[in-house]
N, C-alpha and C positions, 0 to 999 in steps of 0.2 A: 163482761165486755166493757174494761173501764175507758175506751180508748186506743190512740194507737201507738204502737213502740216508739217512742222519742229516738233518735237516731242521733248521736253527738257529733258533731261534726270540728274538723279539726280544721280547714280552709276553703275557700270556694278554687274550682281547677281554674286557674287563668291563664294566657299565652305565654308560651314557655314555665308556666308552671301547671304542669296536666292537660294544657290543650297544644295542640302544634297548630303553627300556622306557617300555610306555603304562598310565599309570593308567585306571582300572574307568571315568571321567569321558572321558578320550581315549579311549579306544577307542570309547564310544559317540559322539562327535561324529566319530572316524574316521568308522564307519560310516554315519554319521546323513547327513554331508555326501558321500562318498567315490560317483563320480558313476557307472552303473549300464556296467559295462566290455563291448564287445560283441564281445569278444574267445570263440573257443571256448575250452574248457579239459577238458584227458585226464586222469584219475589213472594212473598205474603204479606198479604195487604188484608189489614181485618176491615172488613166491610157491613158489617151487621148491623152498626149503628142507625139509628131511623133518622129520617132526614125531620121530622116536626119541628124537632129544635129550631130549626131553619128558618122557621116560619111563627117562631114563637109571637112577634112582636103583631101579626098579624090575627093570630088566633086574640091577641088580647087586645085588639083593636076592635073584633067582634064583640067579645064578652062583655066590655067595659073602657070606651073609649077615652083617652084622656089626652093632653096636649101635647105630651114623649111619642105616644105609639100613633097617634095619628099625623107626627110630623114625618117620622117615619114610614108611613103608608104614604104621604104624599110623595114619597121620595121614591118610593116604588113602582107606584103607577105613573109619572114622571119618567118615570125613567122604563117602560116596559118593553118597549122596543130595543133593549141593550139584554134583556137573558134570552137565551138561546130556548127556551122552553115558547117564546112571543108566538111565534109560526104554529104552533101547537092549538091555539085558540082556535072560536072560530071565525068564520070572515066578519059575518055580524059583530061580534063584540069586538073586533079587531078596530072596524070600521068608526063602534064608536068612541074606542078609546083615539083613535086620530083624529077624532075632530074634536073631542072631548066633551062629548056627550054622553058619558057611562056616569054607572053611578058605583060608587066603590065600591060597597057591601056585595054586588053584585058579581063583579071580578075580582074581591080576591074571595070569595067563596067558591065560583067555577074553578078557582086554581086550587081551593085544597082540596075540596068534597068532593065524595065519588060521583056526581052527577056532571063531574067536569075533569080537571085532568089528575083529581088525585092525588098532588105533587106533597101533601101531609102526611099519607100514609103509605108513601114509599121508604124504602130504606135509601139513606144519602146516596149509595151508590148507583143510584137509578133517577137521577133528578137530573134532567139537561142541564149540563153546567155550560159548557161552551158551544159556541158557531163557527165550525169548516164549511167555508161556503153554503151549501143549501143545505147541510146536516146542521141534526144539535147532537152531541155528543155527550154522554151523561162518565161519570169517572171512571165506574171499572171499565165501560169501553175505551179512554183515553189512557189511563193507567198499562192497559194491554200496548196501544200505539207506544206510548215513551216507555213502559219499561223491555219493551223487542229490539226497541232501537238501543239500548244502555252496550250491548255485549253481544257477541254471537255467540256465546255460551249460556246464555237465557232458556232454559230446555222449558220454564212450567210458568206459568203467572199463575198463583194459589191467592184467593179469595177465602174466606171464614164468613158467611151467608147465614141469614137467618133461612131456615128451610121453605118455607113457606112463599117465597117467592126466587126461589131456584129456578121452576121452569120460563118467568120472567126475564130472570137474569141470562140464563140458555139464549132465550131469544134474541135477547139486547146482544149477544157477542155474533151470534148469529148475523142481523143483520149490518153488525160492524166488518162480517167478514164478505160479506158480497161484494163490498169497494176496498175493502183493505188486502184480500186476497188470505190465504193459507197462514196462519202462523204458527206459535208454540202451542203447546200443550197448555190448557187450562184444567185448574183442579179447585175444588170448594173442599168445607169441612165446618162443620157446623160447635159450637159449643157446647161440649156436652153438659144434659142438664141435670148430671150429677156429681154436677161439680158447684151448683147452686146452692145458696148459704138462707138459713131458716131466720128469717126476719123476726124481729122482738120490738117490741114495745117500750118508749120513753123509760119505762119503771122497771124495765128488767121480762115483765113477763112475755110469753111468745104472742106475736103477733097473729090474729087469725081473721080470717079473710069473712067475706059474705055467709056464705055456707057453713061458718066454722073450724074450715080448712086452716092450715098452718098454712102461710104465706112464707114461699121461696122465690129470692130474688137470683139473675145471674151474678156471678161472684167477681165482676171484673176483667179486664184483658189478661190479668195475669193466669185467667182459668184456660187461655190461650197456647200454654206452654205445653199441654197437650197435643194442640194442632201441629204448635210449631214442630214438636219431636217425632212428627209422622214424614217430615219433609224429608223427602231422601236424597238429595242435589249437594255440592259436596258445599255450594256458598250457600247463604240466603240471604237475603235483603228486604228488611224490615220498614215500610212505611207507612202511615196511614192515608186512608180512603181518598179523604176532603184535601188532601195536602196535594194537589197539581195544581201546576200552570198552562193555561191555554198554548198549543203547540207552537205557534208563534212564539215564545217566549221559553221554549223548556231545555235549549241551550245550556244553559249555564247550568242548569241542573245534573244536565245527563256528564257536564266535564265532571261534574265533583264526582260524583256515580263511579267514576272511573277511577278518579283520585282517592277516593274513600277502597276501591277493589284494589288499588295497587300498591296502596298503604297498609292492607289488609295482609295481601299475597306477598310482600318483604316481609311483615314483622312473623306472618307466621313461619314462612321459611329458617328465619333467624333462631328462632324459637327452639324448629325442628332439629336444625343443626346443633343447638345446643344442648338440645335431650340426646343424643344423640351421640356427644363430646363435651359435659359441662366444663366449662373452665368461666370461673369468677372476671377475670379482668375484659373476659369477651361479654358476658350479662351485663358489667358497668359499662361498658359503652354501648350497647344494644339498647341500654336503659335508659339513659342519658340522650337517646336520641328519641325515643317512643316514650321516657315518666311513665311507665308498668307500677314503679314504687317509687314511692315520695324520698327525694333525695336528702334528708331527715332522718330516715327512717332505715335504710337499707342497713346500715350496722346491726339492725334487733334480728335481722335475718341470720338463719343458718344456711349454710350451702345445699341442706337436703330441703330446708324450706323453700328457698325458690325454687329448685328444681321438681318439688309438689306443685309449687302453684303455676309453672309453665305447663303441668300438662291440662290445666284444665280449659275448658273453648276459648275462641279469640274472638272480640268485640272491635270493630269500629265505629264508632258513632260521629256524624254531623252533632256540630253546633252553632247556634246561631248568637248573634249579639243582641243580649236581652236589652229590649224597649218596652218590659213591661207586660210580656206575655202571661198567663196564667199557667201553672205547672211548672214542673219539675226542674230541675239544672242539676247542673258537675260538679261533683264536690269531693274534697279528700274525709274518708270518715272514719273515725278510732272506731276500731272493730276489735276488742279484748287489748292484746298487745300490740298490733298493727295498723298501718296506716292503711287502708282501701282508697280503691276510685269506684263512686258511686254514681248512679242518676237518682236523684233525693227529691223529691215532692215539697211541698210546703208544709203540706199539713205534718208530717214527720219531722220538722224542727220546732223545738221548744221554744218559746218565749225568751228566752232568756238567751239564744244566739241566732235571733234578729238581727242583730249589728254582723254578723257576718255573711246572713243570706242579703243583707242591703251591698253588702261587699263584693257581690256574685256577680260576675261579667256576661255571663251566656248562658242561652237557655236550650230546652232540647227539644229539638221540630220532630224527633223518628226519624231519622236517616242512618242504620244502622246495615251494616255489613258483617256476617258472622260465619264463621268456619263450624261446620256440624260435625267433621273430622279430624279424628288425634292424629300422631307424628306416625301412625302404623296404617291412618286411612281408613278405621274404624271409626263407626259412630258412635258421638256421644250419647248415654242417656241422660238427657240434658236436666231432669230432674233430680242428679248430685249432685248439683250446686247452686239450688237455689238455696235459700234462707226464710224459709218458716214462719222465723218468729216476726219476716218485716211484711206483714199482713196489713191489711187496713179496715180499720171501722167507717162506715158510714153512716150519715144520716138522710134521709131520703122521704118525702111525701109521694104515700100509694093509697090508692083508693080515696082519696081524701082524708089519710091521719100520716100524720109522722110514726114512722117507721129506723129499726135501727137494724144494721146486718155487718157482716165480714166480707170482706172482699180479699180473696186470694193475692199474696206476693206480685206486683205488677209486673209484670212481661219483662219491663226495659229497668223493671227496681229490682227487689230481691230476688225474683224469679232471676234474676244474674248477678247476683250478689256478688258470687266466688269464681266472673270470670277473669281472664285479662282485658284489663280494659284500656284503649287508644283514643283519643278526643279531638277531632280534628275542627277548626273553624272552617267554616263553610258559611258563604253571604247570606242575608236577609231576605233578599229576594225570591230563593228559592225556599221558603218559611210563608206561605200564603194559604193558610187554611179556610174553606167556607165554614162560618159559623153561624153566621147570618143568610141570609139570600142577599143582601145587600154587597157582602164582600165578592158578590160576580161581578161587579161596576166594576172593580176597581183595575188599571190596570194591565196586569197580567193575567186577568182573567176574559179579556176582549183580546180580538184578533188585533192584526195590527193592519190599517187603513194601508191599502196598495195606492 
């Protein structure tokens, strides 16, 4: 386990070169003309993730307080009357945080520990992120609200749950439905845990646990693409958990939702008719308008090779313009003899073409639109075209030592290595992850003052 596959990358995708971009004038005639698809469509949204992270800065204000994490705790309790979790407290402590007679250690330990509200040992999807009038709303609850409203062909909103707090989550939608009324079908699915990669030690040998045990980690969202291939809906639509805006604000997001479905539902069309009737001079302008292949590159093609690689799934994905997010972006990448379009990681470029990931324009939030059906309306099995070899090593501290493991092809990386890929710009605004608990202040993440 020397590491992870170096990926050579031949340019970063930019506008009009791999990503499209539609002015505030096209998108509305997108939509206006874009013809009414009667296709179903799923959202999965992986929700498993635990919310602690969240509150990291907090746990290390307990442990070891220093002048970073406690300016940031003042910023918290400062500010605690702005999360939607505040109402939650009790009056008591309510009482003395408004007059400011509390003592810190005191509240923010009722907020993580179980002898108070918890909020550390929830899974992110269960943490009050927002305030609708006298509710707080936590994300797979709100995730349900904006993604019913995206399409009236929304038949499922599919969740990916750690098991353990399923009848939780039941409840949480539960009493989102007594004020929101009847809606879709809700579905979970849990990751399976044999798909978990056996952890090793700095030196090579296996790592083992307290007991002796061999310590098994989960293998990454790419172990996901199981879930994902159980979804029977003919679209789906891929986002994560933490990625909403407070309803006040989810406008612009749910336009693009629509721009991204009707970008999707042309190019596949295009596609179909062309398996259908290839003819070359209709794929260079289909091409020319969607960058499927690098305009460089399309001579090294054979006529039987494009028409291989049109039948395999169709991708849409958002992008956003990179200000320095962590993760992944769009790139053109030399795959044998061919040009690809990839979503590439950091850690998967070499040293050595730094100067072209400093090149890279946009990054990738998860907003992803995908067809689960070929040109006959048959399902794909979406595990013929991932790629294997773009696996990833990690390094990780468990139990207190450094630990080393593999993490399976990511979901949005090689686990779609060999699809067709679309790149659309989509604004920044709709890119507002909680990673902190401080990122509910900001924003879009408050209602908006009537």
């Amino acid at each position: 386990m020397n590491g992870n596959l170096i990926i050579e990358l031949y340019a970063p995708c930019r506008v009009n070169e791999g990503i499209l971009k539609f002015s505030d004038d096209e998108i509305d005639t997108q939509l206006r003309i874009g013809k009414k698809s009667d296709h179903t469509i799923s959202f999965f949204i992986p929700a498993s993730g635990s919310g602690s992270r969240m509150f990291q800065f907090l746990y290390n204000y307990l442990e070891s307080p220093d002048e970073q994490n406690t300016a940031m705790v003042e910023r918290f309790l400062n500010s605690m009357e702005d999360f939607a979790f505040y109402n939650f407290l009790p009056f008591d402590l309510k009482q003395k945080i408004e007059k400011g007679s509390f003592d810190a250690r005191e509240v923010v330990m009722y907020i993580l520990n179980g002898s108070g509200l918890q909020l550390g040992q929830k899974p992110k999807g269960l943490i009050p992120f927002h305030s609708m009038g006298h509710f707080a709303i936590n994300p797979i609850q709100e995730q349900i609200l904006q993604g019913e409203d995206v399409d009236f062909n929304v038949e499922q909103m599919h969740f990916t749950i750690q098991q353990e707090f399923e009848n939780e989550i039941k409840q949480s939608i539960s009493n989102l439905r007594k004020f929101s009324g009847p809606g879709r079908s809700i579905g979970f699915s849990y990751q399976e845990s044999s798909t978990d990669a056996y952890a090793f030690n700095p030196d090579g040998s296996p790592a083992l646990g307290e007991n002796g045990e061999l310590i098994k980690r989960p293998a990454g969202h790419g172990a996901l693409l199981d879930n994902l291939d159980l979804i029977q809906e003919d679209i789906i639509l891929i986002k994560n958990i933490d990625n909403i805006q407070h309803w006040d604000h989810h406008s612009v997001s749910q336009r693009y939702w629509k721009l991204i479905l009707s970008v999707l539902d042309n190019v596949q069309s295009e596609i179909h008719a062309l398996l259908d009737d290839f003819d070359l001079q209709r794929f260079e302008q289909m091409n020319s308008k969607y960058q499927l292949i690098h305009k460089s590159d399309s001579q090294n093609w054979t006529n039987d090779e494009i028409v291989h690689s049109l039948k395999a799934p169709i991708r849409v994905c958002g992008m956003v313009r990179n200000v320095g997010q962590p993760g992944g972006g769009p790139y053109w990448v030399k795959e044998k003899t061919k040009l690809t379009k990839q979503i590439v990681e950091k850690t998967q470029i070499s040293s050595e073409q730094q100067s072209l990931m400093v090149k890279s324009t946009h990054f990738n939030p998860v907003m992803i639109a995908l067809s689960s059906v070929d040109a006959n309306g048959r399902k794909y099995d979406l595990k013929e075209f991932m790629d294997e070899s773009k696996y990833f090593v990690v390094d990780k501290e468990y139990l207190g030592k450094k630990i080393r493991y593999c993490e399976l092809p990511g979901l949005w990386n090689g686990s779609m290595s060999n699809w067709n890929t679309v790149f659309v710009e989509i604004p920044n605004e709709i890119f507002s992850p909680v990673k902190t608990v401080l990122d509910l202040l900001q924003t879009v993440h408050q209602p908006i003052k009537k």
